[in-house]
TIRO-629084 format. One record per residue: residue number from 1; residue in one letter; x, y, z of N, C-alpha, C in turn. Coordinates in nm, 3 decimals. Atoms other than C-alpha are relative to their C-alpha. Layout:
N
NUM,a,X,Y,Z,X,Y,Z,X,Y,Z
...
This chain:
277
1,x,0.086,-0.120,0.000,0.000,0.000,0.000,0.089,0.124,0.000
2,x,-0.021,-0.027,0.031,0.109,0.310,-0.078,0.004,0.117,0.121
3,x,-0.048,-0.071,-0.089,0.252,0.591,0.178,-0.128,0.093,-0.052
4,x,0.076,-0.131,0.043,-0.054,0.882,0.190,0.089,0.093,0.098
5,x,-0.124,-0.146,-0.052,0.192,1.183,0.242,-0.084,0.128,0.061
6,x,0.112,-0.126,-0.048,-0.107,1.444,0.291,-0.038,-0.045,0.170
7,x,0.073,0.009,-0.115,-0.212,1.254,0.623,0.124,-0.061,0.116
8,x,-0.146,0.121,-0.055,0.136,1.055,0.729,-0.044,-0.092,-0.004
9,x,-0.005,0.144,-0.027,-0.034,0.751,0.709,0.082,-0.094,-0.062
10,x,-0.119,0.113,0.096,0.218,0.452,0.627,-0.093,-0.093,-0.064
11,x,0.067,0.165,0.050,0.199,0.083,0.524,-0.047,-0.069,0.140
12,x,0.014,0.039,-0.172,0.174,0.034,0.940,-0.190,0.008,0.018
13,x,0.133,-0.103,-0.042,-0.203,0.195,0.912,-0.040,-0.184,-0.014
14,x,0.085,0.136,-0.006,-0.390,-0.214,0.804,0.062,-0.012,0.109
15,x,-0.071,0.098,-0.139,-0.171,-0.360,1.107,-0.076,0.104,0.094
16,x,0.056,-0.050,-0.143,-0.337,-0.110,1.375,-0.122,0.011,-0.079
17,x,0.188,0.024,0.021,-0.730,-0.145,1.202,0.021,-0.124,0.024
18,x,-0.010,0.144,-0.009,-0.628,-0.504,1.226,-0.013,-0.020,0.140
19,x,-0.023,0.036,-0.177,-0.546,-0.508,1.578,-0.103,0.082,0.067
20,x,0.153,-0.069,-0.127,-0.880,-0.226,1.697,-0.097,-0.135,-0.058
21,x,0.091,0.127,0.034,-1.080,-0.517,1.471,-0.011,-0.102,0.116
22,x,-0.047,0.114,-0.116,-0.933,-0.757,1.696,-0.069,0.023,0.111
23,x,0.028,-0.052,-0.160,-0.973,-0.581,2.012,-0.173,0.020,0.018
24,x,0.147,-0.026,-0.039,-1.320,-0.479,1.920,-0.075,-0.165,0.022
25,x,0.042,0.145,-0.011,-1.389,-0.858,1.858,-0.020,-0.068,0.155
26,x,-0.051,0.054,-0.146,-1.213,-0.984,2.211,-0.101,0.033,0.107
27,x,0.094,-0.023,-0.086,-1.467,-0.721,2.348,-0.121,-0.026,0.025
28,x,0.138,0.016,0.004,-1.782,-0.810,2.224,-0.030,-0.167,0.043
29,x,0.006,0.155,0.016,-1.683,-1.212,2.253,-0.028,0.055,0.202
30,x,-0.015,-0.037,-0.187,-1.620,-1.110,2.674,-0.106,0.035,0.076
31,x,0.039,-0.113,-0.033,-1.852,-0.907,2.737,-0.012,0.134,0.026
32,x,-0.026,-0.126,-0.027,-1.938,-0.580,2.899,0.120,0.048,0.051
33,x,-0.129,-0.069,-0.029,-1.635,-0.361,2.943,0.007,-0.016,0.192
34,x,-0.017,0.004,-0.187,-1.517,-0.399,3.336,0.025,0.202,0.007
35,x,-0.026,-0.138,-0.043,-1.538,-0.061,3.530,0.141,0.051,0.025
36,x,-0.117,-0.058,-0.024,-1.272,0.143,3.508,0.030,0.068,0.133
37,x,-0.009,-0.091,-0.086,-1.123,0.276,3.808,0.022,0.168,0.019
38,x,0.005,-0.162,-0.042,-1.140,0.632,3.958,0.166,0.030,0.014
39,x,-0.123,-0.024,-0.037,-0.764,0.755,3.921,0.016,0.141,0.050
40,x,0.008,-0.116,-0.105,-0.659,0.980,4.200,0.161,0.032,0.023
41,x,-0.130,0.013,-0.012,-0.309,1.084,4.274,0.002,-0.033,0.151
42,x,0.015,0.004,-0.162,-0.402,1.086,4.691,-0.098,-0.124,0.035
43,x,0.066,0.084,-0.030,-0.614,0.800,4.685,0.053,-0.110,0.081
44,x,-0.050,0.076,-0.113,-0.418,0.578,4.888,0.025,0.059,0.137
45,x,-0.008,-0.101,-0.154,-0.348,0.877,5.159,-0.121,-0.003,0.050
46,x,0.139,0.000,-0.083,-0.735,0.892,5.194,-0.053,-0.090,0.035
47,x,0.075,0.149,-0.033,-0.850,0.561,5.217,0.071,-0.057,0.113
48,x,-0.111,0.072,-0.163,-0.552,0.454,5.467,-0.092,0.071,0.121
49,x,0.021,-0.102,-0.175,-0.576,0.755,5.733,-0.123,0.004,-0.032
50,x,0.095,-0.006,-0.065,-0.914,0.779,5.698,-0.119,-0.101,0.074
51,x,0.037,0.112,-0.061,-0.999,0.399,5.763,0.078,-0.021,0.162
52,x,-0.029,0.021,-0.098,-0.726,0.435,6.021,-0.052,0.117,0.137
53,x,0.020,-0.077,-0.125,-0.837,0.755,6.244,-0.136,-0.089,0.021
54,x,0.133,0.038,-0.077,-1.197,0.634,6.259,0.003,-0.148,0.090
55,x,-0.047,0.100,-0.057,-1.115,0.296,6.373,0.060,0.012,0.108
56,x,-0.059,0.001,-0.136,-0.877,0.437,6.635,-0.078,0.124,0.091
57,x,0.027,-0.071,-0.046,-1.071,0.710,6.724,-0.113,-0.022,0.107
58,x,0.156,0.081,-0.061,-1.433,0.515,6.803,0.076,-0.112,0.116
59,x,-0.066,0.106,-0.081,-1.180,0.229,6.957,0.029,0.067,0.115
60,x,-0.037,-0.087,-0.171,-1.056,0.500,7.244,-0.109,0.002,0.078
61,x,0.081,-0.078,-0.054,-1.394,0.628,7.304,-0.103,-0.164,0.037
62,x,0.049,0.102,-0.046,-1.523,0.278,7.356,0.080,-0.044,0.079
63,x,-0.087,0.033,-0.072,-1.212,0.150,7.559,-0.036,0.064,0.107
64,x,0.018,-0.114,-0.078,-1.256,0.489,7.751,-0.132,-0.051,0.090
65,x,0.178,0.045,-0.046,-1.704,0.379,7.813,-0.012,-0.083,0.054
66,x,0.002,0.132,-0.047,-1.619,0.053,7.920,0.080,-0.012,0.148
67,x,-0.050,-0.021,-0.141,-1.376,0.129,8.169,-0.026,0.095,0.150
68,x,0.084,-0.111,-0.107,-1.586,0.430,8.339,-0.089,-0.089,0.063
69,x,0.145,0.044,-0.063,-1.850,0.388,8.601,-0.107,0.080,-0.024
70,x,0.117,-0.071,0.067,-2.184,0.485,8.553,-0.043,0.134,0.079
71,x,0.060,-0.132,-0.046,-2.237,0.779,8.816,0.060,0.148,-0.039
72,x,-0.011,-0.127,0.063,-2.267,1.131,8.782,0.168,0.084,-0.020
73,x,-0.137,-0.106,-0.026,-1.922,1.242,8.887,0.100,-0.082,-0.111
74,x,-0.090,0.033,0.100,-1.717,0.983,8.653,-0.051,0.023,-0.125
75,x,0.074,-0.008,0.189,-1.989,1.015,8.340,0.071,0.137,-0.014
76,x,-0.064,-0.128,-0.021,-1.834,1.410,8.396,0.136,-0.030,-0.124
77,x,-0.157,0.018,0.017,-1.471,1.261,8.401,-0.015,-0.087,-0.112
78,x,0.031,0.095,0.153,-1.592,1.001,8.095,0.029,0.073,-0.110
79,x,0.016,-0.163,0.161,-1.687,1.303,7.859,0.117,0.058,-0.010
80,x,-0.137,-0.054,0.003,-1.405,1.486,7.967,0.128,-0.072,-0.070
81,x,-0.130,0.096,0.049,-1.117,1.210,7.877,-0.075,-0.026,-0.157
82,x,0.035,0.056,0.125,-1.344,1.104,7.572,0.035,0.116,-0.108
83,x,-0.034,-0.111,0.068,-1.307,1.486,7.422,0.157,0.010,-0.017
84,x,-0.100,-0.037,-0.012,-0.974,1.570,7.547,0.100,-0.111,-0.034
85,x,-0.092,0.065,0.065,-0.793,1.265,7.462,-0.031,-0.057,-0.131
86,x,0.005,-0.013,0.120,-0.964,1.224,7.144,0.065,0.038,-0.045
87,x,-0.011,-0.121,0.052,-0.920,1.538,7.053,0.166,0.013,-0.062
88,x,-0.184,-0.007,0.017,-0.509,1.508,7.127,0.035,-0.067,-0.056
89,x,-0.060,0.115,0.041,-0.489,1.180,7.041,0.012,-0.037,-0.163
90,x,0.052,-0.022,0.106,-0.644,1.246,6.708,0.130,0.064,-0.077
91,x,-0.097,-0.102,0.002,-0.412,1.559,6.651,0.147,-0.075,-0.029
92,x,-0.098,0.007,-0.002,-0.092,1.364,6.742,0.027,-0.104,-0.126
93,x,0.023,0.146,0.073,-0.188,1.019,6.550,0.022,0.090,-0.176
94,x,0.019,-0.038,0.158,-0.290,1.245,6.218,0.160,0.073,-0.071
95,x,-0.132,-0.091,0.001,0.086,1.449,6.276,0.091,-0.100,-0.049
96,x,-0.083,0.101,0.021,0.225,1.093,6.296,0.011,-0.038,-0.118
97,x,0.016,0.032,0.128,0.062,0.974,5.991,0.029,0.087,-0.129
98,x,-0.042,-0.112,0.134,0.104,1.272,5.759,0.160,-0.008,-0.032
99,x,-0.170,-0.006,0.015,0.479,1.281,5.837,0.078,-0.136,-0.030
100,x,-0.044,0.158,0.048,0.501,0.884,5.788,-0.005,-0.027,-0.111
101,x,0.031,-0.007,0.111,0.345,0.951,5.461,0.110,0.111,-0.085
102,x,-0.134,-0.091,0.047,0.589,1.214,5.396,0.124,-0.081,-0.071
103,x,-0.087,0.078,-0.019,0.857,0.992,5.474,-0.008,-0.117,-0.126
104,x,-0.035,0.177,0.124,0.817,0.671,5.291,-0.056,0.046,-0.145
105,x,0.032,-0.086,0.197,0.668,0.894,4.936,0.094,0.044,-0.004
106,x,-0.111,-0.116,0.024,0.991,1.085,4.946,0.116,-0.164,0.012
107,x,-0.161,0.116,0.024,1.269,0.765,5.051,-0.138,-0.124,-0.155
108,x,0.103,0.028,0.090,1.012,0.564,4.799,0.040,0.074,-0.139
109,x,-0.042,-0.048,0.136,1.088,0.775,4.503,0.116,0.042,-0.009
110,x,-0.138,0.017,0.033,1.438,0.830,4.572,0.074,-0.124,0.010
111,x,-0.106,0.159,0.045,1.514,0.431,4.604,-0.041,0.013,-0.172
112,x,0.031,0.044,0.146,1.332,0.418,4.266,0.081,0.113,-0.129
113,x,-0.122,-0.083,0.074,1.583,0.728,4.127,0.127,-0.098,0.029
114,x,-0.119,0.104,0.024,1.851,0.500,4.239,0.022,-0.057,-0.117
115,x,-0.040,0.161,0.060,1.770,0.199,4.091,-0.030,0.013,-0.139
116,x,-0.026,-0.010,0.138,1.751,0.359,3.770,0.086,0.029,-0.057
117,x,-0.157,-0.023,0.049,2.080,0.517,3.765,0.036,-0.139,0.036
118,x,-0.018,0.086,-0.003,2.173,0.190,3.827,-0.005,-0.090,-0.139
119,x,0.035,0.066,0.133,2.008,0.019,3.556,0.050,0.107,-0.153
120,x,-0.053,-0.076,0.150,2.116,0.308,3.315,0.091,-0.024,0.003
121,x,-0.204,0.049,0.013,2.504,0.242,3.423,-0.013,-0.122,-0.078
122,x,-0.024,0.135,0.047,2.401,-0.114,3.310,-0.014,-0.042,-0.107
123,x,0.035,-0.011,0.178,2.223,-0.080,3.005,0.120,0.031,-0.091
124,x,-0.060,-0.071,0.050,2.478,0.175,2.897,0.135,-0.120,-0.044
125,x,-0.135,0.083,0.001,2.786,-0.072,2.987,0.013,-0.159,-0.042
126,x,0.070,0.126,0.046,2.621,-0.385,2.949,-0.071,-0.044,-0.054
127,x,0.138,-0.004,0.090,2.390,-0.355,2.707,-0.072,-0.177,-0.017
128,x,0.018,0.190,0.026,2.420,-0.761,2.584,-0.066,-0.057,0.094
129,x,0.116,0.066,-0.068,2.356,-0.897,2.892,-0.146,0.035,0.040
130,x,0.179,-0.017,-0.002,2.056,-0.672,2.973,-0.052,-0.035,-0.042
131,x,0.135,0.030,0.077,1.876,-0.741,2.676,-0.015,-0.164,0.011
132,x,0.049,0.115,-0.054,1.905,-1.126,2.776,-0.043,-0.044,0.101
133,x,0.019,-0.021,-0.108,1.827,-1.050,3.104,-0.170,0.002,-0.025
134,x,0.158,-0.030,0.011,1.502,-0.900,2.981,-0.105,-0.095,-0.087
135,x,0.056,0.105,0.033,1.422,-1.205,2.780,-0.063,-0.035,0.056
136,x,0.058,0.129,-0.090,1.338,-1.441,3.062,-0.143,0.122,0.087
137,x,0.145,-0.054,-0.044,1.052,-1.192,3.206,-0.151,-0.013,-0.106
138,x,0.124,0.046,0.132,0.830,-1.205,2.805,-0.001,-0.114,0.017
139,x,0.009,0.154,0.038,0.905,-1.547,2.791,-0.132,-0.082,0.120
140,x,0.117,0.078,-0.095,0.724,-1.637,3.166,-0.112,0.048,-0.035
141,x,0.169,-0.111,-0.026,0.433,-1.386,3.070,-0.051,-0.112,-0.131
142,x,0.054,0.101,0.115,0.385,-1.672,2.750,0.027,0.055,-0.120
143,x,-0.007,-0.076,0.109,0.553,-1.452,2.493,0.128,-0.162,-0.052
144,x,-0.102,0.102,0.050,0.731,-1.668,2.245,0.122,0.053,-0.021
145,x,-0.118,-0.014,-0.004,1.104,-1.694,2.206,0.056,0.132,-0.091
146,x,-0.039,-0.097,0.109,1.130,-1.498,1.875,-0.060,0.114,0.042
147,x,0.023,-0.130,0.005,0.919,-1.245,1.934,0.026,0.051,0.130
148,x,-0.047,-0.064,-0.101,1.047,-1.162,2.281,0.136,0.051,-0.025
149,x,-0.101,-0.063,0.056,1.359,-1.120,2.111,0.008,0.082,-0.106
150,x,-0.004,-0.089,0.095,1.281,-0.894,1.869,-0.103,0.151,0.067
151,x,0.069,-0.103,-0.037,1.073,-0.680,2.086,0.102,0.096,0.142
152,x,-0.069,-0.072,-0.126,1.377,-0.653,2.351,0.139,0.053,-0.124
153,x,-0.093,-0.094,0.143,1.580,-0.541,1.998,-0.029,0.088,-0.035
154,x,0.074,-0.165,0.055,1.335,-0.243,1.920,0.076,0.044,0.113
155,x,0.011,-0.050,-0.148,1.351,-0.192,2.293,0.193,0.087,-0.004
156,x,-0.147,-0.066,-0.005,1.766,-0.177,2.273,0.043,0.143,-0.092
157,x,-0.005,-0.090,0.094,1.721,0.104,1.987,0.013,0.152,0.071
158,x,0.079,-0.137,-0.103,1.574,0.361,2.276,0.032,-0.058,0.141
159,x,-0.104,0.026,-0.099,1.810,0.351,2.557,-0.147,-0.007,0.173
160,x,0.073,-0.039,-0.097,1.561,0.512,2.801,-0.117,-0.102,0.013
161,x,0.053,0.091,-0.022,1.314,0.299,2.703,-0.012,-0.142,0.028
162,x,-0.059,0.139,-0.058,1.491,-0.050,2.777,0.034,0.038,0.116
163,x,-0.049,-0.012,-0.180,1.604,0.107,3.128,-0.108,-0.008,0.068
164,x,0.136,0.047,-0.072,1.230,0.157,3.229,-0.066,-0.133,-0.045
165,x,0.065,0.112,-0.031,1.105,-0.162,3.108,0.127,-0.135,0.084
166,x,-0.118,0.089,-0.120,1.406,-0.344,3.297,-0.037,0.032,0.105
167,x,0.004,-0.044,-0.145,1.309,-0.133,3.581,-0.161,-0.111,0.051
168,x,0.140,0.046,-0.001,0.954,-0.274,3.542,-0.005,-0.137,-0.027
169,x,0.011,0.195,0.009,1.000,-0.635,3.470,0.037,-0.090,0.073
170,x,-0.066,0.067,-0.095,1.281,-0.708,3.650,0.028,0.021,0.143
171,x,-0.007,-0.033,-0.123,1.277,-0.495,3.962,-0.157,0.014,0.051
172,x,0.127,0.002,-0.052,0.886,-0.460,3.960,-0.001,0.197,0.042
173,x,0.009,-0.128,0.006,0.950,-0.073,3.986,-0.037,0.099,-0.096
174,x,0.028,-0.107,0.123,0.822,0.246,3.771,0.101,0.108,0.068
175,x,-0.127,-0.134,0.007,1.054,0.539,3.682,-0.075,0.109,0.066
176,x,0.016,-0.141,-0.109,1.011,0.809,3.962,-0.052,0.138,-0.067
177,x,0.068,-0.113,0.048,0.794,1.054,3.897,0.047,0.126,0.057
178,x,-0.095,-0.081,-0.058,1.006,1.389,3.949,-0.112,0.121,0.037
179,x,0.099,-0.092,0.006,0.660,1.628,3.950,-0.080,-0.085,0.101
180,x,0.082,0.024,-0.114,0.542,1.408,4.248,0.048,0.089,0.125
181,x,0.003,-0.040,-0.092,0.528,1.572,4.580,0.000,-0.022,0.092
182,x,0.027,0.101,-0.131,0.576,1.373,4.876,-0.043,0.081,0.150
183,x,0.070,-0.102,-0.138,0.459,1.711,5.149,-0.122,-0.017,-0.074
184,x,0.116,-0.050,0.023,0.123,1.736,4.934,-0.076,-0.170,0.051
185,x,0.075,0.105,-0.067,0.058,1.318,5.040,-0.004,0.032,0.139
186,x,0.068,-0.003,-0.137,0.117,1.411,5.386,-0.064,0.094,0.078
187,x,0.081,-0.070,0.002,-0.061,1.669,5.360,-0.154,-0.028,0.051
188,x,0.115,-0.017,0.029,-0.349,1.549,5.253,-0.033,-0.148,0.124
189,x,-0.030,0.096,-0.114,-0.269,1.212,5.498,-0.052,0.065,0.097
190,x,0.043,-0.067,-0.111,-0.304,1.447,5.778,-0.142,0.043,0.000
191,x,0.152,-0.068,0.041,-0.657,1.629,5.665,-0.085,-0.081,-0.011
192,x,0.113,0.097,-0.020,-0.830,1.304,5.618,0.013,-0.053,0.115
193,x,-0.006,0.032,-0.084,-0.706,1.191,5.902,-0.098,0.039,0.130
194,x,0.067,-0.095,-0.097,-0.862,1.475,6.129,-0.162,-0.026,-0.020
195,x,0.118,-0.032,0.052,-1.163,1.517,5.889,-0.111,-0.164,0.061
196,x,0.093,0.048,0.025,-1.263,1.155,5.938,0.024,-0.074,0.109
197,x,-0.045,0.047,-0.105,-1.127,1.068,6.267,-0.100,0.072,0.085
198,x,0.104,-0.093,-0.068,-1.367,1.347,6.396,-0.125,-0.088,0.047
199,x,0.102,0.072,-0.007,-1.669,1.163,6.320,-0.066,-0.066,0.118
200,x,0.081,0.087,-0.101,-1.704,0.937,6.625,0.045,0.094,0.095
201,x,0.024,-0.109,-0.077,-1.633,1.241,6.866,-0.096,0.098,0.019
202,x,0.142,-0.163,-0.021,-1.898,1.493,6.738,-0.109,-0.053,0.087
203,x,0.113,0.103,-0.131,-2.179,1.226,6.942,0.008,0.102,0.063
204,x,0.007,0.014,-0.167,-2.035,1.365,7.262,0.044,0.186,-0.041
205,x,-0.014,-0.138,0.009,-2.046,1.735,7.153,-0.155,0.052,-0.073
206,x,0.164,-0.072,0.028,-2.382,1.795,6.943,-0.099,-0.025,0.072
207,x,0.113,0.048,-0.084,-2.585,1.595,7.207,0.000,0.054,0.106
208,x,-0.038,-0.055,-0.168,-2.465,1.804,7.523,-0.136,0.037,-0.013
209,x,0.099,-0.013,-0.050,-2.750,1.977,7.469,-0.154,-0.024,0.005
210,x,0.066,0.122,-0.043,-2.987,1.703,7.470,-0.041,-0.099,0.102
211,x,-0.038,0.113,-0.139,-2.873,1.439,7.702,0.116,0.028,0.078
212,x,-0.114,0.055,-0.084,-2.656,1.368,7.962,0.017,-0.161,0.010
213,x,0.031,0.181,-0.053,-2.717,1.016,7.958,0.162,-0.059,-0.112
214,x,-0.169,0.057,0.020,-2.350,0.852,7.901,-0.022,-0.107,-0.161
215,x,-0.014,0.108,0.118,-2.495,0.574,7.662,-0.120,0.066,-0.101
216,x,0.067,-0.047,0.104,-2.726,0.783,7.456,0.143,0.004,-0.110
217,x,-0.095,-0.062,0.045,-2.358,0.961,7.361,0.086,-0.139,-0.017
218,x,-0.088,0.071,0.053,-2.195,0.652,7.297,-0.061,-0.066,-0.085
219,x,0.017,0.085,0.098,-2.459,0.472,7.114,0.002,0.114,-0.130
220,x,-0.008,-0.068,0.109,-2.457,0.829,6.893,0.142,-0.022,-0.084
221,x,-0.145,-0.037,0.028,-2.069,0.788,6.883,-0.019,-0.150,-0.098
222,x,0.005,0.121,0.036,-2.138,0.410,6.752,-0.066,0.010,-0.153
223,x,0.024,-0.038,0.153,-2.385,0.572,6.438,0.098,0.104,-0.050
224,x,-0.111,-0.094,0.081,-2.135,0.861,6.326,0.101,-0.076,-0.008
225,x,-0.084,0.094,0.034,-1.889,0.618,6.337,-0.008,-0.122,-0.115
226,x,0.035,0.121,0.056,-2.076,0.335,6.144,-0.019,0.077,-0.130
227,x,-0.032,-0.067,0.091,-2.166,0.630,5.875,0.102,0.058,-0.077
228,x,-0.141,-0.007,0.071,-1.811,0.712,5.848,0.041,-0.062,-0.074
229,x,-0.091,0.103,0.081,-1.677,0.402,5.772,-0.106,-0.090,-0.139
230,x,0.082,0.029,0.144,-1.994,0.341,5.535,0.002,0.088,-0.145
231,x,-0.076,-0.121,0.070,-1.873,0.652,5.370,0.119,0.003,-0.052
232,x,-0.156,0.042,0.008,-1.541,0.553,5.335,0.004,-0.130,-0.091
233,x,-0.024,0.108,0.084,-1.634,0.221,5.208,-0.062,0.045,-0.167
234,x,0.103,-0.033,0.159,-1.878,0.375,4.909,0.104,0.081,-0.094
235,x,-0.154,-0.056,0.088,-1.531,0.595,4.804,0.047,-0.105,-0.041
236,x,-0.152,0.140,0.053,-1.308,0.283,4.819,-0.083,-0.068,-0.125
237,x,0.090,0.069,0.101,-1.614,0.074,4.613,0.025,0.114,-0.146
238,x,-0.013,-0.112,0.108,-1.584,0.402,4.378,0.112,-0.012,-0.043
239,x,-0.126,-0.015,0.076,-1.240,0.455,4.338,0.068,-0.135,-0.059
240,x,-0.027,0.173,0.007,-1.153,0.032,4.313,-0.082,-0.031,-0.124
241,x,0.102,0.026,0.069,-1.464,-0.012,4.122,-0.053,-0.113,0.014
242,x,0.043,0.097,-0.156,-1.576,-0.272,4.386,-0.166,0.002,-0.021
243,x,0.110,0.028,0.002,-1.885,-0.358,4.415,-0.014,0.081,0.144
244,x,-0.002,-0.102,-0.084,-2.081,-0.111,4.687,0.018,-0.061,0.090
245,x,0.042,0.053,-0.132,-2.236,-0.331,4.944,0.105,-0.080,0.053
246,x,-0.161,0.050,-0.025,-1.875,-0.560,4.952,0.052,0.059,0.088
247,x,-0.117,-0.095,-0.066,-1.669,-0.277,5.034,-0.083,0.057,0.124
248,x,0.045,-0.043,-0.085,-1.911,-0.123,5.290,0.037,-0.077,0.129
249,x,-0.012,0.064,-0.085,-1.966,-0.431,5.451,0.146,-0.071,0.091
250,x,-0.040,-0.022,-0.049,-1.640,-0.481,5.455,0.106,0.116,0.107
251,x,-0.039,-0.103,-0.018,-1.516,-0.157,5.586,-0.077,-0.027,0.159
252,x,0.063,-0.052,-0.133,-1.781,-0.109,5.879,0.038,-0.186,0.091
253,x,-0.107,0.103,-0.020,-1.626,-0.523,5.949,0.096,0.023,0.118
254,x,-0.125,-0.039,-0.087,-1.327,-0.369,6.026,0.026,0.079,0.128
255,x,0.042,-0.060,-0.119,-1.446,-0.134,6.245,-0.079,-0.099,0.154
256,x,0.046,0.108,-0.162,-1.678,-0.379,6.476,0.100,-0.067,0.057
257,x,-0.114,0.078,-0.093,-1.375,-0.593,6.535,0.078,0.070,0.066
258,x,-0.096,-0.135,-0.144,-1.153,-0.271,6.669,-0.073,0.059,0.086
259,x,0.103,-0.032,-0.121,-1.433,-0.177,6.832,-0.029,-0.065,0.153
260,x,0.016,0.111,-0.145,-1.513,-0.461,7.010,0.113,-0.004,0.068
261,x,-0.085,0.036,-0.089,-1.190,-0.555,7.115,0.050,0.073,0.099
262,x,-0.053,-0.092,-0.117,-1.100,-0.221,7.258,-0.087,0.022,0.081
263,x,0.117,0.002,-0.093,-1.444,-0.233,7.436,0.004,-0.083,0.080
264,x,-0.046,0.169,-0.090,-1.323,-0.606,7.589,0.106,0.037,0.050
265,x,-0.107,-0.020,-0.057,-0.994,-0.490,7.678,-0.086,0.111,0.112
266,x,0.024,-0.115,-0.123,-1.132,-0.170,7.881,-0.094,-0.072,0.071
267,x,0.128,0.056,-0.073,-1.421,-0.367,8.045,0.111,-0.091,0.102
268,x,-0.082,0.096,-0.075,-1.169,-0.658,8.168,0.099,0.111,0.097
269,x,-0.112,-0.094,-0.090,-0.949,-0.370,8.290,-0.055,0.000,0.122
270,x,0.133,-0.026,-0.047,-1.202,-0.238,8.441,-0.028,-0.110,0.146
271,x,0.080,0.072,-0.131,-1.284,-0.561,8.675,0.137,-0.022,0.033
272,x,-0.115,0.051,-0.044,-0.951,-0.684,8.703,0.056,0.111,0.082
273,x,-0.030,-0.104,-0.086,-0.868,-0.355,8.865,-0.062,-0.013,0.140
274,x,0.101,0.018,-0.049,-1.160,-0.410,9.056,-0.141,0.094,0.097
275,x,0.066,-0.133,-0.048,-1.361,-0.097,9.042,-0.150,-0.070,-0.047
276,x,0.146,0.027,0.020,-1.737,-0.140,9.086,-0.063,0.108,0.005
277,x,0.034,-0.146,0.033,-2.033,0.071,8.997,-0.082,0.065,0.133
């Protein structure tokens, strides 16, 4: 076929209608297209810290309920510790996490600057063995002999591009993104943290003036909590592309079991100490 010069198309143009033919085929034989996921650059900062404050946040304030007694002067000192060490505990936990997130996004993309100067010294100096190196990764994926060798021969043409797929085959790493930001994850680490760690605290602040009754404010702390993490799961189901009720169920899961247990630990305290009501 004949080069059209007005549009650039080559003799290459049948080989890619050949291969959307294909693809359209593969799709319609399969079925419906699978959901694509929601791509986020912070989506792992929000889903962590904000599965982890609520979880530790509701876990205090139940630990805390279990180990109080029921009269007027400790329900006082209950509220009090349930706010105030929230509140701090919240604060210090979200400081921890933001700056942990800091930390390992920042050493995290400078091992993966390493290990590419690395692999570029190697390429560069060693070219031969690399490209047989990079054989044996096509070959397990079911690529045949020849054409894994002729595709790690384009590959040797474009230096840069045989260093990142070495980086990617054989170390399981991608080339470091130099326009990432490792303060804006723990940033944003920290802010969900607060934002959704809050949740099972507000109970024992919008109801003051309502009740006093100790277990009204904890069974409120038990729904803002259970909405959180149902909230949290309907993102993750979103951004994953998860099925809803899955991810909910398991999400609010995760929560009853930290719940409970820190509710069993403070209760046993509690007698084993051997304070009665």
């Amino acid at each position: 076929m004949a080069e059209n010069h007005d549009t650039g198309v080559s003799s290459n143009a049948p080989l890619l209608r050949s291969v959307d033919e294909e693809m359209g085929k593969s799709t319609t034989e399969s079925g419906r297209r699978p959901k694509e996921p929601w791509k986020g650059e912070f989506v792992k900062s929000i889903v962590y810290a904000g599965l982890d404050a609520i979880v530790t946040s509701f876990s205090l304030i139940s630990s805390i309920s279990a180990s109080h007694l029921s009269s007027w002067y400790i329900f006082c000192i209950c509220q009090f510790d349930v706010l105030v060490l929230g509140f701090a505990n919240l604060v210090a936990d979200g400081i921890s996490m933001g700056f942990g997130d800091f930390v390992s996004s920042s050493t995290e993309r400078d091992v993966a600057a390493k290990e590419r100067l690395v692999t570029q010294w190697e390429v560069t100096n060693h070219c031969g063995p690399q490209q047989l190196e990079l054989l044996h990764p096509y070959q397990d994926q079911g690529m045949d002999v020849h054409d894994a060798n002729m595709v790690v021969n384009v590959f040797a043409k474009y230096k840069d591009i045989l260093v990142d797929e070495k980086m990617a085959a054989q170390k399981g790493m991608l080339t470091p993104d130099q326009a990432q930001k490792p303060w804006k994850n723990g940033l944003v680490t920290f802010a969900a943290f607060l934002m959704f760690g809050s949740a099972p605290l507000l109970s024992f602040i919008i109801l003051i003036p309502f009740t006093n009754n100790e277990k009204h404010k904890f069974v409120g702390a038990c729904i803002l909590s259970a909405l959180a993490l149902a909230l949290l799961g309907l993102a993750k189901a979103k951004i994953a592309g998860q099925k809803y009720a899955f991810s909910v169920a398991i999400t609010l899961f995760n929560g009853v079991v930290a719940a409970a247990a820190a509710y069993i630990i403070g209760w046993t305290l509690r007698n084993v100490a051997g304070l009665q009501d």
